[in-house]
C-alpha positions in Angstrom: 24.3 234.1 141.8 26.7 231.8 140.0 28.7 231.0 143.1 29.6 227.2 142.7 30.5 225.4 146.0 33.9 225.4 145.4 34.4 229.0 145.0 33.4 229.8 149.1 35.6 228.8 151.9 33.5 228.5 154.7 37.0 227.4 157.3 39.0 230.8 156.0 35.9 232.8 155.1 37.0 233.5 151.6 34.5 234.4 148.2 36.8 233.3 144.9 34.4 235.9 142.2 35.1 234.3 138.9 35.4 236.2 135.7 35.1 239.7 137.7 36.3 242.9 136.0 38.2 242.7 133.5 37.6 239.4 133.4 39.8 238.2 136.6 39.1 235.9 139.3 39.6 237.5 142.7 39.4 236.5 146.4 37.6 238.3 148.9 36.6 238.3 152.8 33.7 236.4 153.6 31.7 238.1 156.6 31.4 236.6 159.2 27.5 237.1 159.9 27.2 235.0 156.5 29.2 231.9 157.4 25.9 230.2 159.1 23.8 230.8 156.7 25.6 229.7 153.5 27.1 226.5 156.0 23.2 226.2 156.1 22.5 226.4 152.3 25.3 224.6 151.7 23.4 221.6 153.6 20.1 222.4 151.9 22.1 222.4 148.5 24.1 219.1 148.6 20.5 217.4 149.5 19.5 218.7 146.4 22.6 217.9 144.2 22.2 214.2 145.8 18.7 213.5 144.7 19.6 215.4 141.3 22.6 212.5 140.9 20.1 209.9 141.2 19.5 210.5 137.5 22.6 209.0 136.1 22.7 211.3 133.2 22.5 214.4 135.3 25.4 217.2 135.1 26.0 221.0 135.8 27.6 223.4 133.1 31.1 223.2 133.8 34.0 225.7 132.3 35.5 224.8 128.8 36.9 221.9 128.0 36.8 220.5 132.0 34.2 218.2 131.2 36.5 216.6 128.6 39.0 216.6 130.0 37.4 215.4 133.9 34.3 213.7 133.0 33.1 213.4 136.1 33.0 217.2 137.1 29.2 217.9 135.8 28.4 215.3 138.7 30.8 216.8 141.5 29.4 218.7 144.3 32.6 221.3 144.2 30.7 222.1 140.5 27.0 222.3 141.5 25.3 226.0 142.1 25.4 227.6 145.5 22.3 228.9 144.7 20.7 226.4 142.1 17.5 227.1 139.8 14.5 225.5 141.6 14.2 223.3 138.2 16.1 221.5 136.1 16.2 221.7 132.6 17.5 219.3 129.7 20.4 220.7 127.8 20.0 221.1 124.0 23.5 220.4 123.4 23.7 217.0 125.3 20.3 216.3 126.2 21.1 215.6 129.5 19.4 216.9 132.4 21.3 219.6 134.4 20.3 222.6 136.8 21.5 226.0 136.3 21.8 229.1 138.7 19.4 230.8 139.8 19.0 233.6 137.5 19.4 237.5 139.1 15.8 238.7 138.1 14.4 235.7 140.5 16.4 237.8 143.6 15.6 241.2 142.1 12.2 240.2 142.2 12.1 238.7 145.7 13.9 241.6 147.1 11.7 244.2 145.7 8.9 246.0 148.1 6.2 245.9 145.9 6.3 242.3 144.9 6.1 241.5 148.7 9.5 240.2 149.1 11.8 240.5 152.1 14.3 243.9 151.6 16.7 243.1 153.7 
């Protein structure tokens, strides 16, 4: 769930998974069945990312000391969620409004039989 838009290919269908085991980064093969729909929530996300910049304090959670060091990354698209929370939240740290990712329980939850979400 904490894909960031940088991290999938979508012209060499390849998955960078950050922090993996061991705590690695590695590079895997995107299917190809999934290259329409993430170019397709890729769209849905960047309209989101757009109307979250119109607050000019607005930023993501970027790694380390990146935002120090590139100010402007907690505004980039490359650095914004593939799958974003539905709401934002204001950080306690900056007090800034930012979005996190969506959090795995929302999925488990949506996947589940019982709770009348899709299995797929």
């Amino acid at each position: 769930m904490s894909l960031r838009v940088k991290d999938v290919d979508l012209t060499t269908w390849a998955v960078t998974v950050r922090s993996g085991k061991g705590d690695r980064d590695r590079i895997t093969v995107l299917p190809e069945r999934l290259v329409e729909p993430l170019e397709a929530q890729r769209r849905r996300i960047e309209r989101l990312w757009r109307e979250d910049l119109r607050d000019e304090s607005f930023g993501v959670e970027v790694p380390n000391a990146l935002a120090r060091k590139l100010p402007s990354s907690p505004r980039a698209l490359v650095w914004y969620w593939l799958f974003p929370a539905t709401r934002a939240y204001r950080d306690r740290r900056t007090g800034r409004p930012s979005r996190h990712h969506i959090h795995e329980s929302v999925v488990q939850k949506e996947g589940h039989p019982k709770s009348g979400g899709r299995v797929s």
